[in-house]
Structure formats: C-alpha cells, structure tokens
N, C-alpha and C positions, 0 to 999 in steps of 0.2 A: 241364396241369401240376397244376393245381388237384387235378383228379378222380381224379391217380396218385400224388399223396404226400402228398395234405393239407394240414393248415399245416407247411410248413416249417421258419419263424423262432417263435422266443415273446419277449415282451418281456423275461422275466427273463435271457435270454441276451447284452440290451445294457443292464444295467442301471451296470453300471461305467462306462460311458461319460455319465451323468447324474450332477447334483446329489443330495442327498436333499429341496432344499428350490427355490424359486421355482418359474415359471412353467412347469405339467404341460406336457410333450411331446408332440406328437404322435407316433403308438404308434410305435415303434423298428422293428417285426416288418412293421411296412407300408413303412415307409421302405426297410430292406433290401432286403426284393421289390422295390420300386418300383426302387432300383438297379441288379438285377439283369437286370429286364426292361428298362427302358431301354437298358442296355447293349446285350442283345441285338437289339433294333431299333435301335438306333444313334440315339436319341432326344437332345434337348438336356433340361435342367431345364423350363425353359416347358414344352416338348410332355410332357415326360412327367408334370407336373402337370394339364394341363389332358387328358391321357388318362385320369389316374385319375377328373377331372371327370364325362367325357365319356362313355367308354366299356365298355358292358356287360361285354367281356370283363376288361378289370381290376378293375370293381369286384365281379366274381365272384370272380376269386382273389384280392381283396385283402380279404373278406366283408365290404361296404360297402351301407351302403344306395340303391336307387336313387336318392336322393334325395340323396343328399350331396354335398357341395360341394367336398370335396378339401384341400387345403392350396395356400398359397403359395410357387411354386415354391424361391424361396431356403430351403426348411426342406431340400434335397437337397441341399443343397452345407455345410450347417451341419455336417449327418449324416458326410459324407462328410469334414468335415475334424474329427468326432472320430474316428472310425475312423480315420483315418491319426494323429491325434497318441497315439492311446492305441496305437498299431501294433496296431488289430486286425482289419486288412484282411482276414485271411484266416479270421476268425470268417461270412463269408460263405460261403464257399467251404466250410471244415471242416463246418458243421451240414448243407450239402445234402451231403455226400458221406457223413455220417451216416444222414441219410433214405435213401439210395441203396442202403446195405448192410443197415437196416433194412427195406427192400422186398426183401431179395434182389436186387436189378435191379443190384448190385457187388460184389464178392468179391475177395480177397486170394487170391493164389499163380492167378492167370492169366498172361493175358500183357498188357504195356505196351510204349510206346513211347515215347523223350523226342526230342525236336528243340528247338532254337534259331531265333530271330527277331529282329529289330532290334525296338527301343523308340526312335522321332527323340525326340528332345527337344524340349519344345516353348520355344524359342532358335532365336536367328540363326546360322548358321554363319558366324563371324569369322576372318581374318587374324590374323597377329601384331600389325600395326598399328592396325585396328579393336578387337582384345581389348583393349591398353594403354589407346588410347580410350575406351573402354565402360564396363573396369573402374574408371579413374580418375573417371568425368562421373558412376557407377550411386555409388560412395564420398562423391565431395561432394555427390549428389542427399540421400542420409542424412545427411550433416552439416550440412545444410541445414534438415534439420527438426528434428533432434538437439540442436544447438549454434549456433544463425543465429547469433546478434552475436559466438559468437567466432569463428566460419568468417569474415565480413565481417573480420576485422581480417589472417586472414588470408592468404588471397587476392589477385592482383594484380587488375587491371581488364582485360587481356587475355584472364583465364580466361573472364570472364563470354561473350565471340563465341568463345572455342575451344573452350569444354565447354556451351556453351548449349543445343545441337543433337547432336543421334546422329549422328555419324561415317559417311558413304553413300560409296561410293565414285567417285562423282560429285564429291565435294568434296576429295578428294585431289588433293594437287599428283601431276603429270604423270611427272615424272622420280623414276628410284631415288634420285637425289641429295637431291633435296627431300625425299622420302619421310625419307629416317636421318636427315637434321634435324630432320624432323617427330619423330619415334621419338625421338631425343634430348631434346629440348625435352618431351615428355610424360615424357618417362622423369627428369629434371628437375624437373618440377613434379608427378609425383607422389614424389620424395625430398624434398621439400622439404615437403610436407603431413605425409608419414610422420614429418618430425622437428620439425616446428611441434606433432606431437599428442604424441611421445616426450617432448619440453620442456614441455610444460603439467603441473607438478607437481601445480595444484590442482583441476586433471580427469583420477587418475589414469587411473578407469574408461575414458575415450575411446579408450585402445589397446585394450577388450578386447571394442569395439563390432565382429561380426560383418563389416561392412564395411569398415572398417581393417585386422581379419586379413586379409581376402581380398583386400588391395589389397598386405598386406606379401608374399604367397605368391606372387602373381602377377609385384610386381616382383623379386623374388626368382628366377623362374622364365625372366623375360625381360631382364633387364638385371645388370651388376655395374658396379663404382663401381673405376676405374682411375687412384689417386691424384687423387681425386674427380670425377674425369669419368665422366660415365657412358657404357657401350658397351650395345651389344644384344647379349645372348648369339645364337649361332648353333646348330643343333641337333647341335653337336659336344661340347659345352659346355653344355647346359639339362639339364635333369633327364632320367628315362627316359621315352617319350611317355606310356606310362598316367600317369602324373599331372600331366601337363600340364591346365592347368584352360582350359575351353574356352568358357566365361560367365561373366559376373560375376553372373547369376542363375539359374543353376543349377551350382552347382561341382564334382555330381559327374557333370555329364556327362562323357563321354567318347569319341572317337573310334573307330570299329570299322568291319570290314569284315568280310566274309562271302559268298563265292561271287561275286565282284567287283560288290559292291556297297556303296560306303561311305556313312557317316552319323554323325554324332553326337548320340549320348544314351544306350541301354542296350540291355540285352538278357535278353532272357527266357526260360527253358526251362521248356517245358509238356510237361505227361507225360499219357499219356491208356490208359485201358484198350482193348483192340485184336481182346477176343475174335469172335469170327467171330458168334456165335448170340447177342450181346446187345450193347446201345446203346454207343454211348461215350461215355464221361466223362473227363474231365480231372479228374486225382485229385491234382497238385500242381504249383504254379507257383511256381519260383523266377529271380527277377528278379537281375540282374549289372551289375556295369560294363560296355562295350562290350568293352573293350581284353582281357577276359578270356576264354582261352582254353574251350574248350565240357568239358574231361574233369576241369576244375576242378571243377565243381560239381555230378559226378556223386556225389560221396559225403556232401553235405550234403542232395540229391533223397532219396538211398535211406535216409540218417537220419528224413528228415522221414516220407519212406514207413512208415518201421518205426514212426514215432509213433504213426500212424493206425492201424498195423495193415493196411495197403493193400498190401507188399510184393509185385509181381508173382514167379513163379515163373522167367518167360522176360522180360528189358525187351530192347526192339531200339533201335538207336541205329545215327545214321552217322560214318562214319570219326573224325570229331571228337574223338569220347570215347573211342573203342578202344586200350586199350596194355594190356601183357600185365601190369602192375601192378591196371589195371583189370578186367580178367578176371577175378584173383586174390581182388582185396579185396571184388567183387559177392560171389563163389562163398561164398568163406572167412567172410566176417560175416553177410551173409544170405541165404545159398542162391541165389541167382539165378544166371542163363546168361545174361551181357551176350552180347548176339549183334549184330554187324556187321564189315563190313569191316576187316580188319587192314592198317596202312600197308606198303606194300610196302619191304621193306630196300634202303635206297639203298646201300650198302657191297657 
C-alpha cells in the first residue's frame, strides 16, 4: 500500500478536528491509517497499537522509526469519537478514493455496482415488555446521577428490586396474565416519573434531559391513558413500525429484514467500481435506517457520486432499487444505465 500510493493522509486534512492550543496530538495522518488497517484485519485497539509497536510492516507504512514505541491504545478511540462528533467519518474514505483517481487506478464514467447489508446493532433484541423495562430502569439510571436526592424523594421503595436489575426473561412471571400486570404496573410508574419531572417547576430543564424524551416517546409509543388507567397499545394502534424505537440505548435502531433474514439496527449500501481490467474499490458508503426500503437511497448514492466526481457510466443494482422512476432519474440527471432486474407486473 505503502509503495503504490504514498502517504495517503496529511495532518492538515484533520486539523478541524483539534484544539489550536493544549496538549500536541499524536499525528492525525497515522491515527487515520492506523484505523483503516485495523479495520481490515479486524484488529481490537490494544492489538492494533501494539502492531504499530511491534511490527515492521506498519511501521513502514506509517514512516516510523524502528525504534519507536507507538502510542497508547485509548488514543484510537479518542480519534474515532472525534471523527464521528465532527461527522467526518467519511474524510477517510474521500482522501483514499482521491489518491485512487490521482494514480489513475479509479476513473469516473466506468461501471459500478450498489448492493445492501444489515448493520446489527450493537443492543439486545427486546420485547414489548423488556423495552418498557429497559427504557424505564436506562431513564432512572441517569436521574440517578443527574438529580440523586430529588429522584430519592421520588421514588417508591419497590422500584429499588423491580428496576435494580435488567429485566432476563428468566425473571418474568409465567402467564400472559401476569405479564399485562406487569406491563401495567411499569406502564404506571413510568407516568408517574414523567409527571413528578413535568411538576418540578424549579428544574424546568429535567424534561429536556435526553433520557426523559426517550422515555416520553416510548411511552407514548406503547401505552395510552384510558380515563387514567393505562392500557398497552397493541400494533393496531402504535405508531407505523419504522419508528418504533427498539433500545433505550440506541434509538435509531431499527428493525429490518432482507432476503429472510431479520435483525435490528441498520443498513448500509456500498458501491464499488466493477470494471473487468482494474481493482475494486468502494467509491461510496451510505448507511440507512433498517426499516428503509433499498431504491430510497439510490438518489442520495448518485448525488454524493456526482460530488466526487465518481459518477459511474453503467451502476448495476438488484431488483430492490429498479422502478421505471429510477431508470429515468439515473439517465435524465446524470447519464447513467441503472441496469437490473425489473419487478415483474403482478396486475
């Protein structure tokens, strides 16, 4: 890699993502490599700091001296979680596909291909009943460190053995009867949290704490209040399933299935160059909700394509994204011949 494109990265291309003042960084331009090659050896932080340590071949493409010592591993997760708050994840990906068409070795108006993939979420897969649980125990876990002596006041003393522990299905009562008691009674004591925090005039802020939205959405999404009793909405009656929220620690996961196989958490389409006499490359990644259909987000791929300047000539795609709208709008804005499968007319 090293001896076919050079340096890749330069510091000045992650300089936004720094201070102008404290404690200098370790170089940005090594850190990026280092994440990219980790990735593709499916490396953890540890291992892949004590490779840059260790081994001759990274510290040749990272131009390192034999003798250096490397960094400690937590500087790769530092890196990583500015990149994601600055959204410049894909400042990795854009400057190699830069070098790529600066070697010649990638070219616009060829041919590409996009397919689809799950992203699991890295979440439990919950029930209706374990979610209300979860979401309610993850809520008062943060008002627990947010607001302790006014959570203590209030609180009953039964919450402390019903939300003390994560909800296993092991610890469910047995019968569906028990269970919508159960469901009630949570359903219950979280209205009654939601309006202990609505009544506290002199913490308006506390309704606007992350975890109390996500606790109002959710009860929102599984219960209503029937001349103040609470019922469990049934899926006649809940919202549309995409927005059903399916963790209380990750909320935009979401349900999806594809080729009968379901999962929740996301989904991703990766486009890749496909010509016959030269390498491939994945020239753009756009990441989705699960629940979203695959020919949605063919026309934000071929925007982002036309950014780069990457536009292929021929993209191939299966059934998923093919509708004669699609056809149109490839050809008609930027030249392209979507080519796959057209769904057969059921009429």
């Amino acid at each position: 890699m090293r001896d076919e494109l050079g340096s890749i990265y330069h510091d000045d291309v992650f300089a936004g993502l720094y201070a102008r003042d404290g404690q200098p960084a370790f170089s940005p331009w090594r850190l990026a490599l280092v994440t990219v090659m980790q990735f593709a050896e499916s490396l953890s932080d540890r291992q892949a700091a004590e490779a840059v340590r260790a081994r001759l071949d990274w510290k040749y493409a990272l131009s390192l001296e034999l003798t250096g010592v490397g960094f400690h591993y937590s500087i790769l997760s530092e890196f990583r979680s500015r990149l994601v708050n600055s959204d410049s994840g894909a400042l990795l990906l854009d400057r190699l596909l830069e070098r790529l068409v600066e070697k010649k070795l990638l070219k616009a108006r060829g041919q590409q291909r996009t397919d689809a993939t799950a992203i699991v979420g890295a979440v439990c897969e919950l029930d209706q009943l374990e979610l209300v649980d979860e979401t309610l125990r993850y809520t008062l876990n943060v008002l627990a460190t947010v607001v302790p002596e006014w959570l203590r006041q209030q609180v009953q003393p039964e919450w402390f053995e019903r939300y003390g522990e994560r909800m296993e299905e092991y610890r469910l009562p047995a019968s569906k009867a028990e269970r919508l008691l159960l469901s009630q009674q949570i359903g219950d004591d979280g209205y009654h949290l939601l309006e202990s925090i609505y009544q506290t005039t002199e913490m308006k802020w506390l309704a606007q704490v992350p975890a109390v939205e996500l606790l109002r959405r959710v009860w929102f999404q599984q219960y209503w209040l029937d001349e103040e009793h609470v019922k469990r909405r049934t899926p006649d009656n809940m919202p549309p399933t995409g927005e059903w929220i399916r963790s209380p620690y990750d909320p935009e996961v979401r349900y999806g299935r594809k080729q009968g196989w379901s999962w929740v958490g996301y989904k991703v389409h990766l486009t890749e160059s496909c010509e016959v006499d030269s390498p491939h490359f994945i020239t753009q990644v756009e990441t989705v909700p699960a629940i979203q259909q695959d020919h949605h987000a063919l026309t934000t791929i071929q925007a982002r394509l036309a950014a780069k300047q990457l536009l292929p000539a021929q993209q191939l795609v299966d059934a998923g994204y093919v509708s004669a709208k699609r056809i149109l709008h490839s050809r008609d804005q930027h030249q392209i011949a979507l080519v796959g499968p057209v769904h057969i007319d059921p009429s």
